[in-house]
C-alpha positions in Angstrom: 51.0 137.3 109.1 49.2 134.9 106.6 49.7 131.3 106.4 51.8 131.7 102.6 54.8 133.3 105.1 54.0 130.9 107.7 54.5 128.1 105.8 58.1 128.0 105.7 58.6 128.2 109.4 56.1 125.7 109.9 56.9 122.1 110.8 55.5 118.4 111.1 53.3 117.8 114.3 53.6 113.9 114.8 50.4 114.4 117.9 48.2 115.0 115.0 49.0 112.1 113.0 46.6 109.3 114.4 45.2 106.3 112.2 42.3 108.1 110.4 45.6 110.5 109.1 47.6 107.5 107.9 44.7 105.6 106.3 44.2 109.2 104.9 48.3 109.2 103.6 48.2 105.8 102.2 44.9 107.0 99.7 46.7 109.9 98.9 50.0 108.7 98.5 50.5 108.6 94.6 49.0 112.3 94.3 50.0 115.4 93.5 51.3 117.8 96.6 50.9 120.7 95.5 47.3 119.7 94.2 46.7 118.4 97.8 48.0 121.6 99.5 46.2 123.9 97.3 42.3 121.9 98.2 43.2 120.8 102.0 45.1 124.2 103.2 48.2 124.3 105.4 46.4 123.6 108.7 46.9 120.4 110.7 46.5 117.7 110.2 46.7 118.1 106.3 50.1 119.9 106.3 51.8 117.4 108.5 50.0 114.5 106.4 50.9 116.2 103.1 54.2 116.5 104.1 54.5 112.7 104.7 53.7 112.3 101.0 55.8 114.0 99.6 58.5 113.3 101.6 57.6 109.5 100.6 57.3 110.7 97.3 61.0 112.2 96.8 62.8 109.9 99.2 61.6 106.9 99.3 64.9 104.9 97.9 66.8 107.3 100.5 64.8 106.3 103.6 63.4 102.3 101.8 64.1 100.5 105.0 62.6 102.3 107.8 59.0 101.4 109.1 56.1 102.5 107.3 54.7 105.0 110.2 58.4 106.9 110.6 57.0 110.4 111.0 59.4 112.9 108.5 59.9 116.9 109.1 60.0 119.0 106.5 62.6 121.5 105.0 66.1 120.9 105.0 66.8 118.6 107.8 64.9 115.7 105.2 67.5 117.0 101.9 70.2 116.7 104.3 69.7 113.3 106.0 71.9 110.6 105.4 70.0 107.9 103.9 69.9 104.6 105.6 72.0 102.6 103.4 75.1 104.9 104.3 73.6 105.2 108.0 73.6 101.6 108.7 77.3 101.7 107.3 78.2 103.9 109.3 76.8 102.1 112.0 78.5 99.2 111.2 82.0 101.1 112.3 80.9 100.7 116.0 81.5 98.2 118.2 79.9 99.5 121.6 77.5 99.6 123.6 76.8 103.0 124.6 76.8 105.8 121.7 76.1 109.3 121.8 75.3 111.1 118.5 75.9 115.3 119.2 73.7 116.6 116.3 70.7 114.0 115.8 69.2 115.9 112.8 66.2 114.0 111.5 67.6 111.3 112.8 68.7 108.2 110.6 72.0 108.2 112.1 70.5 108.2 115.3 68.4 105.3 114.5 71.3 103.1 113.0 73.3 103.4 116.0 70.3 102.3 118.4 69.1 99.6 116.4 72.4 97.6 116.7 72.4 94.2 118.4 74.8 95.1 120.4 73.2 98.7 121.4 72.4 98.9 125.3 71.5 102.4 125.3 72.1 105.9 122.9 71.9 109.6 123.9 71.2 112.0 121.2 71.5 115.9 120.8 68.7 118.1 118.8 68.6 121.9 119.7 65.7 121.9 117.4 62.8 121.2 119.3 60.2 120.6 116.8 63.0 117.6 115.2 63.5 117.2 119.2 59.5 116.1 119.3 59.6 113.7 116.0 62.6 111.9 117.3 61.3 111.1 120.7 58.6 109.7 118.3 59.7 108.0 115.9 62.5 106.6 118.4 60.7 106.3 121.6 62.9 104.6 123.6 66.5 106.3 123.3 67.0 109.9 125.2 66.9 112.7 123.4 68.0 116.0 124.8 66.4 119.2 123.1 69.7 121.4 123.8 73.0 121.8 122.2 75.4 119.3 123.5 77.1 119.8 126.7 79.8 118.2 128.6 77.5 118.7 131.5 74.7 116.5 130.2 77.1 114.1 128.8 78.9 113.1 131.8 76.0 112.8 134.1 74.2 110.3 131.6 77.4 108.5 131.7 77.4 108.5 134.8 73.5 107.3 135.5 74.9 104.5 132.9 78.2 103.5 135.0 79.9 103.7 131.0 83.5 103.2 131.5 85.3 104.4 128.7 86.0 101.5 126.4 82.1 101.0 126.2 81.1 104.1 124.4 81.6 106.3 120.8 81.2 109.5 120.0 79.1 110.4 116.5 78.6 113.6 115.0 77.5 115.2 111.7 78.4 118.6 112.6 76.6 121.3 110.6 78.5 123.2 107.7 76.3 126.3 107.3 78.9 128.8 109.2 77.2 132.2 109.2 74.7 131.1 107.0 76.9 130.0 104.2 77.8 126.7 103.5 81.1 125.6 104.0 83.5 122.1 103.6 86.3 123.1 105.7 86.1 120.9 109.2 87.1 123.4 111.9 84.6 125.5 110.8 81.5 123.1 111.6 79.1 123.1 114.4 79.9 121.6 117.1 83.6 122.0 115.7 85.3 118.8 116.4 89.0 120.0 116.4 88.3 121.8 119.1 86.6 119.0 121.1 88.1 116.1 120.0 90.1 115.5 122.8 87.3 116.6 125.7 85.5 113.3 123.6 88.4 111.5 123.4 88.7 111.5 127.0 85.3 109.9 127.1 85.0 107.5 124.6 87.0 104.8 122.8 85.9 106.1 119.7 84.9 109.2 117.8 82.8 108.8 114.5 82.4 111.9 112.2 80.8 112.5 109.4 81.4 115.1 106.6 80.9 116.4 103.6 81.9 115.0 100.7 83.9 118.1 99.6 85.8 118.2 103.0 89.6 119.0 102.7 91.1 115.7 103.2 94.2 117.5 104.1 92.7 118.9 107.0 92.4 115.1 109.0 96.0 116.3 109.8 94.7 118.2 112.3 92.5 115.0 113.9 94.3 113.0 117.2 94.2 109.2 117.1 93.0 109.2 113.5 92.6 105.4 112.7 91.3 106.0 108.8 89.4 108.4 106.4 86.4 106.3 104.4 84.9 107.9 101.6 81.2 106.7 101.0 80.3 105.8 97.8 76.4 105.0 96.9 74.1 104.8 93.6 77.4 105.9 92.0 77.8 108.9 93.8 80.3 110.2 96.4 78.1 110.2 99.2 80.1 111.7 102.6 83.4 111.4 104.0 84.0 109.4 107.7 87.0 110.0 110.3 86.9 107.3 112.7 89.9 108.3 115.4 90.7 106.1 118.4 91.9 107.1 122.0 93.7 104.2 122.0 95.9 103.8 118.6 98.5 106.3 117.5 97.5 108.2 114.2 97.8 106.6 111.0 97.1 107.8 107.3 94.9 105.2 105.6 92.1 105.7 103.6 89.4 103.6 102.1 86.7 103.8 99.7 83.9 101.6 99.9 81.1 101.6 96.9 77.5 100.3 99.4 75.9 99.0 96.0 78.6 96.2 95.4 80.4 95.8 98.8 83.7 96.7 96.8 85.9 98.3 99.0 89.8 99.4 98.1 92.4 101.2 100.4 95.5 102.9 100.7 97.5 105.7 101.9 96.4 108.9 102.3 98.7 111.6 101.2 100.0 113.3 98.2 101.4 110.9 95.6 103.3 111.4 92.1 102.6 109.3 89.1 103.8 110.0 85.2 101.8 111.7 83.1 101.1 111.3 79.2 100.0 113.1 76.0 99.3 110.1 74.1 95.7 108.4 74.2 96.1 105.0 73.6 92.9 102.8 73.3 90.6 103.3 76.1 89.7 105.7 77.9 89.8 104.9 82.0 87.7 107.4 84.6 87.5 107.3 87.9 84.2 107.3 89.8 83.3 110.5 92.5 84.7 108.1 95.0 87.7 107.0 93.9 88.2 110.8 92.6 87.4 112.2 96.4 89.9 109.3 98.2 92.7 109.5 95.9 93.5 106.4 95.3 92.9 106.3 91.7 96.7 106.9 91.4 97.3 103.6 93.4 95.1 101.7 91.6 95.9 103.1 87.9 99.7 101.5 89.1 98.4 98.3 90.1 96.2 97.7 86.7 99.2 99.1 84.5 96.6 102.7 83.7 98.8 105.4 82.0 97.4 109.1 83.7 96.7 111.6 80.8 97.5 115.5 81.5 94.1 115.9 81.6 92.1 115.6 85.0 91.7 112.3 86.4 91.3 110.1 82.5 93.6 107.3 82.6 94.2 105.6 79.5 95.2 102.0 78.5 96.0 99.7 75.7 93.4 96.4 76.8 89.9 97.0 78.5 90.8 96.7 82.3 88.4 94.1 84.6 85.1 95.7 85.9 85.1 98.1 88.8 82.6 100.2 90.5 85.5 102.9 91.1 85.9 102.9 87.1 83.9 103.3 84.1 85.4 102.5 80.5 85.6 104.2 77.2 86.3 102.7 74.0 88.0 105.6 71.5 86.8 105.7 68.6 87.5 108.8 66.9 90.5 112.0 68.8 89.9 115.2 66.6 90.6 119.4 66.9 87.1 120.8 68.6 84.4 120.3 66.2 85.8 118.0 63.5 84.7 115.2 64.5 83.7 112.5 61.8 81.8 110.4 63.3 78.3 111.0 64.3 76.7 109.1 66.9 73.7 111.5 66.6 73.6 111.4 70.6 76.2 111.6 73.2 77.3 112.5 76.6 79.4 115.4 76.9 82.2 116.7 79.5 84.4 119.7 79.2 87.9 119.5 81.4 89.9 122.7 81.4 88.1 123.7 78.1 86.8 127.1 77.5 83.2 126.5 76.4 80.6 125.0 78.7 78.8 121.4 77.9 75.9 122.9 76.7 77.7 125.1 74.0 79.8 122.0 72.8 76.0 120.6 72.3 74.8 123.3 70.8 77.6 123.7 67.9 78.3 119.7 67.5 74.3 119.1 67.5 74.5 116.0 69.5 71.3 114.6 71.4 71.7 113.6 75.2 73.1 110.0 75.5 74.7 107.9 77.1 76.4 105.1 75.3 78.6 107.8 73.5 80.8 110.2 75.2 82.5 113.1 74.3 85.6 114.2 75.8 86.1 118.2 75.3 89.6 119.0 76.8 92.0 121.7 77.0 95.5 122.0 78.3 98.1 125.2 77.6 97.4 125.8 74.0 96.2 122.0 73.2 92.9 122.0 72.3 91.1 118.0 71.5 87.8 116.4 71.7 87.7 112.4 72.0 84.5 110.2 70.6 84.1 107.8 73.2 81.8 104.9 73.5 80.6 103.2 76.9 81.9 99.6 77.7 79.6 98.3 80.3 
């Protein structure tokens, strides 16, 4: 087998990484990979090196705050990480002093929840043995079990610990590839946390979960002792979806989103809700960000700022320019006209297609707009009504 179908299954060996490698990364660390693997080869210790580059290269905003000599696999466990803004969020959630996190992954989770003040001593899962060998690395002084988490293995570190139940939390990221396709829907995740919920429960105070941001919020019906649902939003994008659930408090519905960038936060009730819809465009345009989308709670906070919701999607619309929010941007309309007359020509603008039959980059192609982003264009479509709406940005 040569080394081109190797390379794939191959993974970063931290034993190989000693201070001649690093001096050798930090000289290299503006260069091109794939430059760097065609010269140097795919043989340790260049791979392994090589793969610290790049993984610097393409993540470094994701992973800014962790030491300088954190040792990063490669292949999807790195696209898939959490970064360690929403990991030290997370983190902030718990409140004691044990944790156990079932499905470490590369790890950032992992290393949120030990670094706490308050942490006296974390257990982590990895059936992955080369991630197995970087986290006992990279974390040296947690235990990390190379094995699928077990009841078994669980109770007797409890155990060895004399935890009593209100001094330890469950956390898990369970993985969403069932039979090799990817899928949102929480029962079918591995380890599936309906079905041990309760076995965890019995265990802990608390049980942390993280999902993906496309997860059925419906489905947290089906969660015991669900305290609330908090959707993640960061660098303007809906990040992951949180279940914390108590063995302690009866379930409740409440949800929250929470933007990291600003520290806004808003809440409500989580559950379907009705609201009056409208035709008519009035001056602005109002839409909601991925968060506030994902959570719901646009429709609470369109009634508490007075919003009108259009027919179409999630736009809100609105007489005078709302305050700022992260969980909002603005649009000024200037010009509402049948698909391709518009007037006005802002020479380049943004463009996004709700229920309308031609894709984005068609409405580019026959309105001859440049990619912008002051000036939006709205193309929409509902039954037989057809519009597109010149927008401009208020920021």
């Amino acid at each position: 087998m040569n080394s081109q179908t190797e390379h794939p299954h191959q993974q970063v060996n931290p034993h190989c990484l000693g201070e001649e490698q690093w001096q050798w990364i930090l000289k290299h660390q503006k260069d091109n990979t794939s430059k760097l693997r065609l010269k140097f080869g795919l043989k340790d210790p260049f791979f392994s090196a090589i793969a610290q580059i790049e993984a610097r290269q393409k993540k470094r905003k994701k992973f800014e705050t962790l030491g300088e000599r954190w040792i990063f696999p490669s292949g999807l466990a790195l696209e898939q990480s959490s970064s360690t803004a929403t990991a030290q969020y997370k983190g902030s959630h718990v409140h004691t002093p044990y944790t156990i996190d079932l499905c470490a992954g590369l790890g950032i989770d992992t290393w949120a929840l030990s670094k706490r003040n308050d942490c006296a001593a974390h257990l982590c899962f990895e059936q992955n043995e080369d991630l197995a060998i970087l986290l006992r690395h990279n974390l040296p002084n947690i235990t990390v079990l190379s094995k699928p988490a077990g009841l078994e293995d669980i109770d007797h570190w409890i155990c060895d610990h004399a935890i009593t139940k209100d001094k330890l939390t469950f956390y898990l990221d369970p993985d969403r590839r069932a039979r090799d396709n990817r899928t949102f829907s929480m029962a079918e995740g591995t380890p599936n946390l309906i079905e041990i919920q309760h076995e965890l429960l019995k265990r802990a105070s608390n049980v942390v979960a993280k999902h993906s941001p496309m997860v059925d919020l419906n489905s947290t019906s089906e969660l015991t002792g669900l305290v609330s649902v908090v959707v993640i939003q960061f660098q303007g994008e809906c990040k992951e979806v949180l279940t914390l659930q108590s063995s302690e408090l009866p379930s409740n519905s409440s949800i929250q989103v929470v933007d990291l960038d600003s520290g806004y936060s808003y809440s409500g009730r989580l559950g379907i809700k009705e609201i009056v819809t409208t035709e008519e465009f009035q001056n602005y345009i109002i839409q909601p960000s991925p968060g506030l989308s994902k959570s719901t709670l646009h429709i609470e906070l369109a009634k508490e700022l007075g919003l009108e919701k259009t027919i179409y999607g999630h736009l809100y619309t609105c007489r005078n320019k709302p305050i700022y929010s992260p969980f909002y941007k603005v649009f000024r309309i200037d010009e509402i006209a049948k698909p391709y007359r518009l007037k006005h020509n802002p020479n380049a603008a943004a463009i996004e297609c709700i229920g309308f039959p031609e894709s984005p980059t068609q409405v580019r192609k026959k309105i001859k707009f440049k990619e912008g982003r002051e000036n939006k264009v709205f193309a929409l479509q509902i039954g037989k009504t057809k519009l597109m709406v010149l927008t401009t940005l208020i920021e």
